[in-house]
C-alpha positions as CSV (number, residue, x, y, z in Angstrom):
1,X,133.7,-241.6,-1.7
2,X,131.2,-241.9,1.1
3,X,127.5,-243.4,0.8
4,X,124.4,-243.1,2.5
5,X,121.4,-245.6,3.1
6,X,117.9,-244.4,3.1
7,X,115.5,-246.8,4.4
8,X,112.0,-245.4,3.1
9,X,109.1,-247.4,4.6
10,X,106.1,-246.6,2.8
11,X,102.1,-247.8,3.3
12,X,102.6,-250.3,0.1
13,X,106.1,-251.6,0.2
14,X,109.7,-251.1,1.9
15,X,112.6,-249.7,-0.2
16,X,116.3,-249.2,0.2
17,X,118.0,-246.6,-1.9
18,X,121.6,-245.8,-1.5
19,X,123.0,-242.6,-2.7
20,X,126.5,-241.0,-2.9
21,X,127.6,-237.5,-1.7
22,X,125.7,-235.6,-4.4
23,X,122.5,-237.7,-4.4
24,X,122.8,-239.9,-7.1
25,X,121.4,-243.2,-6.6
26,X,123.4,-246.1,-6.8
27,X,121.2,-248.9,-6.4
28,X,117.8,-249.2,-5.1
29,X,115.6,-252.6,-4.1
30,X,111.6,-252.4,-3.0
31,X,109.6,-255.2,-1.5
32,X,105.6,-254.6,-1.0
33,X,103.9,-255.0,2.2
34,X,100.8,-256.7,2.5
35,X,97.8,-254.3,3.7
36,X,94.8,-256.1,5.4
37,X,91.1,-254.8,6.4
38,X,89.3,-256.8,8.0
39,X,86.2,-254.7,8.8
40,X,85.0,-251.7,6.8
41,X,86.9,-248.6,7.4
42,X,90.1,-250.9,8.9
43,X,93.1,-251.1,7.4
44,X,96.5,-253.0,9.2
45,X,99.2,-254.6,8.9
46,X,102.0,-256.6,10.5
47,X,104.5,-255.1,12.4
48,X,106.7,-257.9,12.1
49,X,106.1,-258.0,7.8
50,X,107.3,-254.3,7.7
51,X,110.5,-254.9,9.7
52,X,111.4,-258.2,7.6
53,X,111.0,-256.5,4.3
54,X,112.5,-253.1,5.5
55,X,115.9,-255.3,6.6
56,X,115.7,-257.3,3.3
57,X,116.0,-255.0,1.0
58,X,118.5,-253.2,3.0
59,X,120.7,-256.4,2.5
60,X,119.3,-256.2,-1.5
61,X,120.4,-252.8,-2.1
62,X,124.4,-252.7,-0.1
63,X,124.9,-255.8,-2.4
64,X,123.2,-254.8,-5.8
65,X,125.5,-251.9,-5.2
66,X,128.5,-253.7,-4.9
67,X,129.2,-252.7,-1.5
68,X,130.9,-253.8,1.6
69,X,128.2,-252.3,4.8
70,X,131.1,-250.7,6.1
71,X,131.7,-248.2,3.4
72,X,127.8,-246.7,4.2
73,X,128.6,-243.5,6.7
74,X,125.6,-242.9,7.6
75,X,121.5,-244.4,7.6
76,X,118.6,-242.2,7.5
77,X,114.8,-243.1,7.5
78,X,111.6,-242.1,6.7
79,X,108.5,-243.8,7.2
80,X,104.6,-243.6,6.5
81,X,103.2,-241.5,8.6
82,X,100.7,-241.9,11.8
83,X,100.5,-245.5,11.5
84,X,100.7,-247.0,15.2
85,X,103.0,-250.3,16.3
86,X,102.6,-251.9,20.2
87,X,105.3,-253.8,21.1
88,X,106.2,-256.2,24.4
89,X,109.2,-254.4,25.7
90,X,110.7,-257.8,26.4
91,X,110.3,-260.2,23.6
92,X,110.3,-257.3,21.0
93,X,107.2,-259.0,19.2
94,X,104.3,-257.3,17.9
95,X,101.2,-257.1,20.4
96,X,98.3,-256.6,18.0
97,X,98.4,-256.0,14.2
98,X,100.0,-252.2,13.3
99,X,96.9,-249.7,12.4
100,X,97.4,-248.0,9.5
101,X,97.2,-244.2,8.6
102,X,94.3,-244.6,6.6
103,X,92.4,-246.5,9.4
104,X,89.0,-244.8,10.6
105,X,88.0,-247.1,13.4
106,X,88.7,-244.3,15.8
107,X,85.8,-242.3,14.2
108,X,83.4,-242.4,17.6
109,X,85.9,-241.6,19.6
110,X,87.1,-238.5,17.8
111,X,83.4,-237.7,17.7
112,X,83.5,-237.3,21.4
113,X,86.0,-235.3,21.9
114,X,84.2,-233.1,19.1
115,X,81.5,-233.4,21.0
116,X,83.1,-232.2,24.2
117,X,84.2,-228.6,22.9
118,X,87.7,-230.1,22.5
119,X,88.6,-229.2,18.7
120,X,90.3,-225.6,19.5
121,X,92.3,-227.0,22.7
122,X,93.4,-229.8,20.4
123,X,94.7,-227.8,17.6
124,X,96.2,-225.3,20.0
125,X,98.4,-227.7,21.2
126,X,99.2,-230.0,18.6
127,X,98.5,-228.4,15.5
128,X,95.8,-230.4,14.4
129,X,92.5,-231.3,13.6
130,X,90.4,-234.2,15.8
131,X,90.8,-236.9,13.5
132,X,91.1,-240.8,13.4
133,X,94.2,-239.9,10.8
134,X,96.2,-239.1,13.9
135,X,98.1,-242.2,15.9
136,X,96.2,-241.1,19.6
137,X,92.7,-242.3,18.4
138,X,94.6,-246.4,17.7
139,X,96.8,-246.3,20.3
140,X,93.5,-245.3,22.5
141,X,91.4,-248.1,20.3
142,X,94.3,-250.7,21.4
143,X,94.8,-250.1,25.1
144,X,90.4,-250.3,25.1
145,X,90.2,-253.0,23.0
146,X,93.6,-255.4,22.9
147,X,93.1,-258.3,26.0
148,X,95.8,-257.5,28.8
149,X,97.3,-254.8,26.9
150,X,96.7,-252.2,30.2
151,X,97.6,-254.9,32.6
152,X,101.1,-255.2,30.2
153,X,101.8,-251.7,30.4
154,X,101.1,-251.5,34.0
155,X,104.2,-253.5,34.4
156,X,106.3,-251.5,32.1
157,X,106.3,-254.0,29.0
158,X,104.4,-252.3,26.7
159,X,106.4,-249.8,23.8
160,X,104.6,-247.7,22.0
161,X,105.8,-246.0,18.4
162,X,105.4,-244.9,15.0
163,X,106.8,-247.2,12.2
164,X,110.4,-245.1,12.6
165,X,110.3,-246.0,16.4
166,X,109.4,-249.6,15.7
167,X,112.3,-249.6,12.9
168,X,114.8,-248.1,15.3
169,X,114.2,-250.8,18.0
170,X,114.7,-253.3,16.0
171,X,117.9,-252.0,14.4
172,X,119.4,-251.7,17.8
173,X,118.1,-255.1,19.0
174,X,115.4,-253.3,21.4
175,X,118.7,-250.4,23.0
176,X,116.3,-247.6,21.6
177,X,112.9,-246.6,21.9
178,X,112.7,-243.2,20.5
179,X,110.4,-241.3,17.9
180,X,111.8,-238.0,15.4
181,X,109.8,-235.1,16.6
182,X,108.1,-234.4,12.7
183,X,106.7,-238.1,13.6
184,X,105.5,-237.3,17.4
185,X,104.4,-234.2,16.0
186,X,101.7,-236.0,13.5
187,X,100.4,-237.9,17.1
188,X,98.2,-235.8,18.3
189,X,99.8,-236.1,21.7
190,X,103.0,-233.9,21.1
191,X,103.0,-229.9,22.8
192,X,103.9,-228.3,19.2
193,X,105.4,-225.4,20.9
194,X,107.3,-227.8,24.0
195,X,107.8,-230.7,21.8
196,X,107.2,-233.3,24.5
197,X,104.6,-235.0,25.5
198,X,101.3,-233.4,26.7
199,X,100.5,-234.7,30.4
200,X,97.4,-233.3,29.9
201,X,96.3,-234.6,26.9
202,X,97.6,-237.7,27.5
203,X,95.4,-238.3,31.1
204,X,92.6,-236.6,29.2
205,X,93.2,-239.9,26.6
206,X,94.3,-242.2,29.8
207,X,97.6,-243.0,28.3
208,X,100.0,-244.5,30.4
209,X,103.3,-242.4,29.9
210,X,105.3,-244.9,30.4
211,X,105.3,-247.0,26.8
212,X,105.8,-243.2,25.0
213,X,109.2,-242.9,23.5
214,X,111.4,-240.3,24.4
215,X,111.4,-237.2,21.3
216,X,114.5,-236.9,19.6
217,X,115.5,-234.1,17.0
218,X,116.6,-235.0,13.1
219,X,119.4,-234.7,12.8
220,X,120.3,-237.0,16.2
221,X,122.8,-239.9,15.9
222,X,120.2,-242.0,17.3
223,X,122.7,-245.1,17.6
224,X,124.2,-247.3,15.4
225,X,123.0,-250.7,14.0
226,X,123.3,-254.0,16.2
227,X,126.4,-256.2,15.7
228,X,125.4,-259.2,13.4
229,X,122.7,-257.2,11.9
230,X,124.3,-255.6,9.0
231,X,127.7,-256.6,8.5
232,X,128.9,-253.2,10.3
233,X,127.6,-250.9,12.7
234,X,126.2,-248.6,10.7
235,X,125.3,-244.7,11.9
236,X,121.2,-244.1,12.1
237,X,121.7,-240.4,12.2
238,X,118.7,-238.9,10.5
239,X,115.0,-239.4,10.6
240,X,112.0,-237.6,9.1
241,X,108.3,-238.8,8.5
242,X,107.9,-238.8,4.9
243,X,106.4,-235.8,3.7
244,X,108.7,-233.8,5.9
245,X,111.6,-235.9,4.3
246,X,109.9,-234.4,0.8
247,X,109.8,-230.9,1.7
248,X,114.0,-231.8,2.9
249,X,114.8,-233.8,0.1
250,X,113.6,-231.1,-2.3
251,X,115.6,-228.5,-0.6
252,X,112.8,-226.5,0.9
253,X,114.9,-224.8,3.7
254,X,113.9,-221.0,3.5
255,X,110.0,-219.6,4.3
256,X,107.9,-219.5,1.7
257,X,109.0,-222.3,-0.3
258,X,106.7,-225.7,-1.1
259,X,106.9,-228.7,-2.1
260,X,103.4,-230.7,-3.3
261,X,103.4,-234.7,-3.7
262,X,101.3,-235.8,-6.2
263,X,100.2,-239.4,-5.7
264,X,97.2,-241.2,-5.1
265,X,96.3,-237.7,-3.1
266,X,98.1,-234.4,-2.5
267,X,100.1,-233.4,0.3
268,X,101.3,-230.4,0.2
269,X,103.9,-228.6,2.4
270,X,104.9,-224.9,2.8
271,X,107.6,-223.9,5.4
272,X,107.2,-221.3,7.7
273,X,110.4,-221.4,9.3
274,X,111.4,-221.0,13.2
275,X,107.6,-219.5,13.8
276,X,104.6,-222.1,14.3
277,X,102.3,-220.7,12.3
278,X,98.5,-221.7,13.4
279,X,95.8,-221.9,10.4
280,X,92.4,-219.7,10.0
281,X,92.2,-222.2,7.1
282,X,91.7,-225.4,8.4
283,X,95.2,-226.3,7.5
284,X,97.5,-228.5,10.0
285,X,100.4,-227.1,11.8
286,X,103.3,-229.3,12.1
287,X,107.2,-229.6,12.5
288,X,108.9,-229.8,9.5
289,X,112.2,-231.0,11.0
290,X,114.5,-230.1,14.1
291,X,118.4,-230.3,13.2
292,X,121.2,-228.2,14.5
293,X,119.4,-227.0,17.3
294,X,116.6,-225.3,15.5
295,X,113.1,-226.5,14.8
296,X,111.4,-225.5,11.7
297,X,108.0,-225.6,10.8
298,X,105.3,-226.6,7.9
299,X,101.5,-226.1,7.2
300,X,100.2,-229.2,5.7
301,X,97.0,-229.6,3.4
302,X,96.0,-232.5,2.1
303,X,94.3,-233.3,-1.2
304,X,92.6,-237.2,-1.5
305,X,92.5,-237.7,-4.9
306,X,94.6,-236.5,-7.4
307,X,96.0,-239.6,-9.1
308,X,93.2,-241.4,-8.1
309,X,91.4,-239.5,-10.5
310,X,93.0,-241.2,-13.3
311,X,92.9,-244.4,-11.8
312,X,88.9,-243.4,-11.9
313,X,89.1,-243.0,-15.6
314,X,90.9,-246.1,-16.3
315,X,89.4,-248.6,-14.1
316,X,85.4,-247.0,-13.6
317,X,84.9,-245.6,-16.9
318,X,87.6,-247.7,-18.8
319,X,88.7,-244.2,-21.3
320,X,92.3,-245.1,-21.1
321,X,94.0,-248.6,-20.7
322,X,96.8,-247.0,-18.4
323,X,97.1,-244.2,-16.6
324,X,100.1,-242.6,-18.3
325,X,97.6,-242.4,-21.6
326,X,96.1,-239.9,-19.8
327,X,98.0,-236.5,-20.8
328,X,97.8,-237.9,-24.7
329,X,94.1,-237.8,-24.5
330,X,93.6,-234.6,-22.7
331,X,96.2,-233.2,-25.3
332,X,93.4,-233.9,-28.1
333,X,91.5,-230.6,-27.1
334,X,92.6,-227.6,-26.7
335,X,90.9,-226.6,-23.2
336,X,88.0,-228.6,-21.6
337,X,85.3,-226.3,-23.1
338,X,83.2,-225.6,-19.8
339,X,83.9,-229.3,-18.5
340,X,84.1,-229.7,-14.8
341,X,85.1,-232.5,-12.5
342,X,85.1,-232.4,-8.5
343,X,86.7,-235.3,-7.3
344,X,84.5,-235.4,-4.2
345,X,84.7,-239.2,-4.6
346,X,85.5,-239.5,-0.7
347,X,84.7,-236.1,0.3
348,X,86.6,-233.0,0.1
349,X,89.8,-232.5,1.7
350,X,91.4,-229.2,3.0
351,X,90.5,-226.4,2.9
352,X,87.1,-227.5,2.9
353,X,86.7,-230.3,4.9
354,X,83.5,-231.5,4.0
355,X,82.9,-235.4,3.9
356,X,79.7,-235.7,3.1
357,X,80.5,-233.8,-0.7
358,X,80.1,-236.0,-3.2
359,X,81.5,-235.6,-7.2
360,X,80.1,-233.8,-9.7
361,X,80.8,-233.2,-13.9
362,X,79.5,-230.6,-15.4
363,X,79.5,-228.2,-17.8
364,X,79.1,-230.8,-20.5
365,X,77.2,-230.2,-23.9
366,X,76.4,-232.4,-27.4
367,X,79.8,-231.9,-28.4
368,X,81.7,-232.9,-25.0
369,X,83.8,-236.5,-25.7
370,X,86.7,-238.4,-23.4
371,X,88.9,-236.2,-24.2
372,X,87.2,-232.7,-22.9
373,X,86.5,-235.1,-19.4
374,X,90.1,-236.4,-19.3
375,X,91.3,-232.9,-19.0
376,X,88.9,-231.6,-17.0
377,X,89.9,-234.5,-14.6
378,X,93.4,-233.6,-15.0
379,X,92.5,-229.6,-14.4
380,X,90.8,-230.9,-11.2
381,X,93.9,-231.7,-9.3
382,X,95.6,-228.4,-10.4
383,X,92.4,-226.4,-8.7
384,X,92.2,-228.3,-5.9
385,X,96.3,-227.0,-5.1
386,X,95.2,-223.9,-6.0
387,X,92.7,-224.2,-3.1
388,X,95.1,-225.3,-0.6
389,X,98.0,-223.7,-1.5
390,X,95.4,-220.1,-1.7
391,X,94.4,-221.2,2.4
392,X,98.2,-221.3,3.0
393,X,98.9,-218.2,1.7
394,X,96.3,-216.0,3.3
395,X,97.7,-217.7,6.5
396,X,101.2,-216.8,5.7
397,X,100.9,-213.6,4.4
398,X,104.4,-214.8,2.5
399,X,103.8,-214.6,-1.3
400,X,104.6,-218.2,-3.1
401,X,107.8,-218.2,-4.9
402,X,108.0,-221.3,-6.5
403,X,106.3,-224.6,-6.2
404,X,108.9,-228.0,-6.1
405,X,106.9,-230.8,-7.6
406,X,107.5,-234.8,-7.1
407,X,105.4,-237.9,-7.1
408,X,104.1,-239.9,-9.8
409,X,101.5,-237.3,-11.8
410,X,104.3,-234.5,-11.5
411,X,105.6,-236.3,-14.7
412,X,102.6,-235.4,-16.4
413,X,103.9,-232.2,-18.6
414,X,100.1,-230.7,-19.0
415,X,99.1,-231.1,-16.0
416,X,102.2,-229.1,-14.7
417,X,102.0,-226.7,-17.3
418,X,98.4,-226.1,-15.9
419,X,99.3,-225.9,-12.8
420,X,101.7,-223.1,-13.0
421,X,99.1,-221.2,-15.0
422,X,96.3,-221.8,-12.4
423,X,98.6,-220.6,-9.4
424,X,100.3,-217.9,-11.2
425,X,103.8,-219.2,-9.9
426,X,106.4,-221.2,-11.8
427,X,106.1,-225.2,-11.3
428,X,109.6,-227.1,-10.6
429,X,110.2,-230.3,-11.1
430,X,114.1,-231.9,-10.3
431,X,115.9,-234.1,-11.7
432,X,116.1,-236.3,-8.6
433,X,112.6,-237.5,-8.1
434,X,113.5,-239.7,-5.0
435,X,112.7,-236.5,-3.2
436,X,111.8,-238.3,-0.1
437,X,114.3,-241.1,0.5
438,X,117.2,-238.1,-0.6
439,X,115.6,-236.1,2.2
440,X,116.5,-238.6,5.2
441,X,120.0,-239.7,3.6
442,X,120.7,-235.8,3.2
443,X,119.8,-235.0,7.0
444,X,122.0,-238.4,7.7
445,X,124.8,-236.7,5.9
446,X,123.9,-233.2,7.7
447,X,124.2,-235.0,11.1
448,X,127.9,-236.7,10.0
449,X,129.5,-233.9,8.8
450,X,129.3,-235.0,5.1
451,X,127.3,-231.7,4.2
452,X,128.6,-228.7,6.5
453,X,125.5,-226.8,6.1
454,X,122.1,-226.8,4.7
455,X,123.2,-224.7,1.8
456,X,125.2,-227.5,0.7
457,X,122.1,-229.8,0.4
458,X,120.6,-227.1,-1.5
459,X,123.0,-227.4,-4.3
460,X,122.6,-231.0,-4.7
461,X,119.1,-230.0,-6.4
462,X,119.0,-230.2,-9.8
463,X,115.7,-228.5,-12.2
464,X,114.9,-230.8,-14.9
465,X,112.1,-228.7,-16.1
466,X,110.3,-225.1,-15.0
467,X,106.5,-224.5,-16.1
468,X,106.4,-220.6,-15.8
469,X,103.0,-219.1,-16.1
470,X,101.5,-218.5,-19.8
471,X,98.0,-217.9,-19.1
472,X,96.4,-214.2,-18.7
473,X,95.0,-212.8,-15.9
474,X,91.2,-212.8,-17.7
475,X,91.6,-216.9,-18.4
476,X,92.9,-217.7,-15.0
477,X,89.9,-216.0,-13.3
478,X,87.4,-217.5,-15.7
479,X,88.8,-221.2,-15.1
480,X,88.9,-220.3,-11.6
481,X,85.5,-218.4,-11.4
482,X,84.2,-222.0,-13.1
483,X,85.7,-224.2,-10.3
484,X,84.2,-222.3,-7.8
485,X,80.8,-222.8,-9.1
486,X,81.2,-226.1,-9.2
487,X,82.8,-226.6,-6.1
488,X,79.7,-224.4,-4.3
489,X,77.3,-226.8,-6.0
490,X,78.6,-230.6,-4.9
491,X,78.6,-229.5,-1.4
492,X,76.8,-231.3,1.3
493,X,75.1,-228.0,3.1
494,X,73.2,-227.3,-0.8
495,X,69.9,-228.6,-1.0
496,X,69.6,-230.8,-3.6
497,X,66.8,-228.7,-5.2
498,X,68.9,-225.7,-6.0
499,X,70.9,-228.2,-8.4
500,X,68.5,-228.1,-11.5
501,X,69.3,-225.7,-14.0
């Protein structure tokens, strides 16, 4: 029997999960990470915090399991997203705090670039949108604003990475300095269609080539782990950012299929195979992964709030004492009789892109109580998939088969139940819900041999539970019709004296 090691480095903690052959976990161990903002709109951490809690619980989870380091054949990782690490080349130590995915403080510069007529050069050759998101705007915030960080780099001792690079080069004691190509695609310095480096984009940025990693695919054996570190030299042989790992780990392989994340927000993937498909729709283009030779790519929308909503309920308006009450209360009515919620809290996401909307609930009459607003809130994530997931389509042109579900709200039977009726397509949800850390140990055991093919990982995914469809084609439009209405009227562009009916 042969065991894999995921090492899934997320924004709130580290984790360890070890799996066997047909992705069953045997043990699993999570430490949290200590997120800092010091200034409004910054969010960090320490570089040095993630590695010592990633290699913790790496050491947690190989003993909890009762295993000896040498009988894992293979590590894969998968890390948050976007956030940017600086390292000296020489001492391996941090040079300034990490900046996080969520950071904004490259908001003026991304302005500029707005400004300059950039947006459509951008997105032609990276796939996305001029946004502070992206890991260009901190690295170009640190080499402006981090003492002596230039003059460092000038003499070749400055590495720059993603939290997978920064985890790799420590793993091999500083013998790698790589990132995974679905990582360098999420950059905003990476040719989507090349997948290297953009030497024009990067002197447009004045970014010194030389502390880039080099791109690697997947499915690489990267190297394995340092002697001393581990116990046994262990294989790194598979590495995905984590959404990709997601769309993976639920056995997305074939164009067409999706997989949507619900957590604090959405994020919702749809592949589109060996072609690069470029939105009309305000959607991001992006690799999905690159193994055997063959790169296959995603559109991406985001969604940023979906459990957040309920987190609204609980803690802002104190209706439920937890958030799994939630589906029990909106289960007390039978439909949310003309109630309306846009979670606009922060703006809207794609496909609107508009963040400047603020929310709105409406709809309400005498007889409206908690529990007609808890479903609306609930109904509110399913429309806003519906919104996204309608932009990927009419992108596509590839009807949607199916729609794989994981993340904490996916357990939430109404809301699922609503969802397949809103999109007219049946809602999966596995059995495995370690979607993502099982998508970097399965392309591990792609890489290895373990699995001889793609088809293999397929079968390791098991349905706990399909939502087909119920509603009629009359309802759906009406709820639908509703949402729009709504949607038009918490926009930023209305003037506010249309609003009073």
């Amino acid at each position: 029997m042969g065991y894999l090691l995921a090492l899934d480095q997320g924004t709130t903690s580290s984790r360890a999960i070890i799996f066997d052959e047909q992705g069953r976990v045997q043990a699993t161990a999570q430490r949290e990470i200590h997120i800092k903002t010091p200034q409004s709109g910054w969010v960090e951490q320490d570089a040095q915090e993630i590695w010592t809690t990633q290699i913790a619980v790496v050491q947690q989870a190989i003993a909890s399991a009762r295993l000896l380091a040498t009988d894992i054949r293979a590590m894969g990782l998968t890390n948050q997203r976007e956030t940017t690490v600086v390292w000296d080349k020489k001492t391996g130590r941090p040079l300034a705090p990490a900046i996080v995915w969520q950071d904004r403080r490259a908001s003026t510069w991304c302005n500029q670039l707005i400004g300059q007529g950039l947006q459509q050069k951008i997105q032609q050759k990276t796939g996305l949108r001029i946004d502070p998101y992206f890991s260009a705007g901190k690295l170009v915030w640190l080499l402006e604003h981090t003492t002596g960080l230039r003059e460092l780099a000038k003499q070749n001792r400055v590495a720059f990475g993603t939290i997978d690079s920064w985890l790799i080069w420590n793993l091999t004691q500083g013998a790698q300095h790589v990132i995974e190509c679905s990582n360098a695609s999420r950059t905003m310095l990476m040719n989507l269609d090349q997948q290297q480096w953009d030497e024009e984009l990067l002197d447009l940025f004045d970014i010194p080539a030389n502390i880039l990693p080099k791109i690697i695919q997947s499915d690489q054996h990267i190297a394995d782990t340092a002697t001393g570190l581990l116990g046994a030299n262990i294989p790194i042989t598979g590495v995905l950012g984590d959404q990709q790992a997601a769309l993976f780990g639920q056995s997305c392989m074939e164009i067409g299929m999706a997989k949507n994340t619900y957590g604090t927000g959405c994020f919702m993937l749809f592949n589109t195979g060996e072609q690069r498909q470029s939105s009309q729709n305000q959607l991001l283009s992006t690799i999905a992964w690159q193994c055997r030779q063959q790169q296959h790519y995603a559109l991406e929308g985001s969604v940023f709030m979906a459990g957040a909503i309920v987190q609204w309920l609980r803690d802002n308006l104190a209706m439920i004492q937890s958030s799994a009450e939630v589906e029990q209360l909106a289960c007390q009515v039978e439909s949310s009789d003309g109630v309306v919620l846009v979670p606009a809290f922060t703006g809207l996401g794609a496909p609107h892109w508009d963040s400047d909307a603020r929310a709105l609930l409406c709809g309400m009459s005498r007889g409206t109580n908690k529990a007609h607003i808890a479903r609306a809130a609930l109904e509110a994530i399913a429309f806003q998939v519906s919104d996204v997931l309608t932009a990927m389509q009419s992108d596509i042109g590839h009807p949607l088969k199916e729609l794989r579900v994981d993340g904490g709200a996916s357990q939430n039977d109404m809301l699922m139940q609503f969802q397949a009726d809103i999109l007219n397509v049946p809602v999966l949800r596995p059995q495995l819900l370690e979607s993502t850390a099982w998508g970097a140990a399965a392309m591990a055991g792609l890489s290895i041999g373990m699995f001889s093919s793609l088809s293999d990982i397929q079968q390791s995914w098991q349905l706990q539970r399909a939502f087909e469809p119920q509603m009629s084609a009359d309802q759906r439009q009406a709820h639908l019709q509703q949402w729009q209405q709504a949607l038009a009227r918490c926009r930023s562009d209305v003037p506010r004296n249309h609003l009073h009916t």
